[in-house]
Structure formats: C-alpha cells, structure tokens
N, C-alpha and C positions, 0 to 999 in steps of 0.2 A: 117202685123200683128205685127212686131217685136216695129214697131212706136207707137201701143197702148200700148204694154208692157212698154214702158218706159215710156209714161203720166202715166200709170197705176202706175207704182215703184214713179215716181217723184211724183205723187201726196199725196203720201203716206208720204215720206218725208216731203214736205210740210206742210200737217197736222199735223205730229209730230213737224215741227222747230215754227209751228203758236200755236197749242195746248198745248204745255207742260208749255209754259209762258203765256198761259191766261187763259185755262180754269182752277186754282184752284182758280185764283181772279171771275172768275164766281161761280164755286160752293161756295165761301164764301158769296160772295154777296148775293145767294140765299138763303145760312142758317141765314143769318141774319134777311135778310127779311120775312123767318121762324119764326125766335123767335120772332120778332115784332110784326109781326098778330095774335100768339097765347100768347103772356103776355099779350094783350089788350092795345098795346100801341098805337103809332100813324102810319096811315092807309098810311097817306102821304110817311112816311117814309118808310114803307113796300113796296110799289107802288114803289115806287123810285129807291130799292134796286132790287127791279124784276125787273127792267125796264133794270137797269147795270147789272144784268145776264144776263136777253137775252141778251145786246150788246154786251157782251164779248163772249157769246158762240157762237152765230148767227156771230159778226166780226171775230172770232177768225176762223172757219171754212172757210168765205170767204180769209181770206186773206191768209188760207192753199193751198186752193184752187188755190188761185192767185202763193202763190212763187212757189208751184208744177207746174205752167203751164210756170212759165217763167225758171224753173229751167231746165223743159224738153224742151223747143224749146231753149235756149243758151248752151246746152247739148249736143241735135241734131246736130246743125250748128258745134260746135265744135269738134264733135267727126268725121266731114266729111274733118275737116283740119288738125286736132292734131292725131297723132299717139300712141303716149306715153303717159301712164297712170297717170302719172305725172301732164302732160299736161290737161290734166281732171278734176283733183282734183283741180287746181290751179283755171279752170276756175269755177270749181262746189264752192270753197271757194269764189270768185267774188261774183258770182249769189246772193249767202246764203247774204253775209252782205249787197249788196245794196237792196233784198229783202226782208229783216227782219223789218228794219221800219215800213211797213205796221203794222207787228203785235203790235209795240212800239207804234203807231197812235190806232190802236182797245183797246188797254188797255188806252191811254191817253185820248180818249172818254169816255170808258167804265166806269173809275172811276173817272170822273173830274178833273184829275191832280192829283190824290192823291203822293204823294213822295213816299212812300212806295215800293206802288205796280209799279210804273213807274223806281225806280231806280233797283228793282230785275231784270225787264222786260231787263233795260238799260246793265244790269250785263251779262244775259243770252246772248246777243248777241254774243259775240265773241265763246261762246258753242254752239249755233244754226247755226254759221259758220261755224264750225269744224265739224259738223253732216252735211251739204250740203257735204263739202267740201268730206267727207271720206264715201257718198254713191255716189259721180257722177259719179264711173267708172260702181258702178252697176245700175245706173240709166241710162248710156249711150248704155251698156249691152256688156261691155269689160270683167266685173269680175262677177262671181258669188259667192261675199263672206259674202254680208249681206243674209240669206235665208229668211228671213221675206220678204222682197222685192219683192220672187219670186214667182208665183204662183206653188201652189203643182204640180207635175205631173197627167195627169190624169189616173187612174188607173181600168181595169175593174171592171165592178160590180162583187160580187161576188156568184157563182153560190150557189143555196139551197141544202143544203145538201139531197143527194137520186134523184136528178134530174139528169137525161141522158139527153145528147144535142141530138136533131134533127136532124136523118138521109136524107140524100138527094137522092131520090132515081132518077135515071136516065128516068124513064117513065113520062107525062104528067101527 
C-alpha cells in the first residue's frame, strides 16, 4: 500500500515540475486562437493555435506523468540503499534534471521553436530540479513535510444530529 502512496505523491510532483512550465504557453495559445476565430480572422491560424494548446496540454500532462513514474521507481530503488535524507534529495535532484527535458521537447513541439517560450521553459529547469530535489524524501515517505503530497486522514462520517447508534442486543 505504502508503494502506491508514493506513485501517488511522485505523480503529483511530476505534474507540477511538467505543468507549471507548460501549461500557461497552452492557455495562451488557446486565447489566441480565441481571438482569431471571433475578430473573423484567419481560420488557419486559429486551427493552428488550437492545435499547440492541445499539444502542450495533452504533452505537458504526459510528460508529468512520465517524470512522476520515473521519479517514483529511482526513489523506490534508492530509498532500499541510502539511509540518509540527504542521500534522497541528491538522488530526487538527479531524477528532476535528467527528467525535465521531456517537458523542454513538449513546449519545443508545442510552439515550433518559438525562443521565447523555449528559453523561459530552458530557465525553469534548474527550479523544476530543486522541486524534485526537496519533495524526494516525501515522495520516498521518509518525511512528512510537504502535506499537499499526503492524502488527508480518513476521518468518520459524521453522525446527524438527534440520531442514537444502534443497540446490539444479545438474542437472535
């Protein structure tokens, strides 16, 4: 059970270190391609610009998906050798940089090479390392310090007010 909880937190991470650098070049794409079809401009271009929101949304979530699944299995394997917390982060900083490219390949599809958007993306990397890097003890489930990561406790439901529980009486 403990094995799903960390795909569960590493996936999570993932979609933040994939998400935060691509999906606002998708929601722009999208609004553009907005204004295009409603000033009556050209259809091509509209087409076009939808076409690079979905890829950046649609990529952007696969390749969350992707660094969360390799963030938790070289997580797993290390937290069965390394002791020290230290030891974790150093590897969870590994993971993050040579996993991030993906997301740098989903934006350099998504927007044709635009420079722009490719060099902020290029920028974010060593920050989308430093976010692997300082959730891998609690994706490994050594620390409980990020709480978003962790699922709530489950808590009873809570009884209606004026309702007495159900006695058990000893006869059939």
């Amino acid at each position: 059970m403990e094995r799903q909880g960390s795909v569960g937190r590493a996936l999570k991470v993932g979609l933040l270190m994939a998400c935060l650098p691509g999906l606002p070049w998708a929601a722009l794409a999208l609004g553009v391609a907005l204004v295009e079809f409603l000033r009556g401009g050209d259809t091509r271009l509209a087409a076009r610009d939808l076409r690079y929101g979905g890829l950046l949304t649609g990529g952007s979530l696969l390749a969350g998906v992707l660094m969360g699944l390799v963030l938790a299995g070289g997580l797993a394997l290390a937290a069965r050798v390394l002791t020290r917390r230290w030891g974790l982060t150093l590897v969870g900083a590994l993971l993050g940089a040579l996993v991030f490219p993906a997301e740098f390949l989903v934006v350099a599809i998504g927007t044709d090479g635009a420079f722009a958007q490719l060099g902020t993306t290029f920028l974010a990397w060593p920050f989308m390392t430093a976010v692997a890097a300082l959730h891998s003890t609690d994706i490994a489930g050594r620390t409980r310090k990020r709480t978003w990561l962790w699922a709530p406790a489950r808590r009873p439901a809570p009884m209606a007010v004026g309702s007495v529980p159900e006695r058990r009486h000893g006869h059939s």
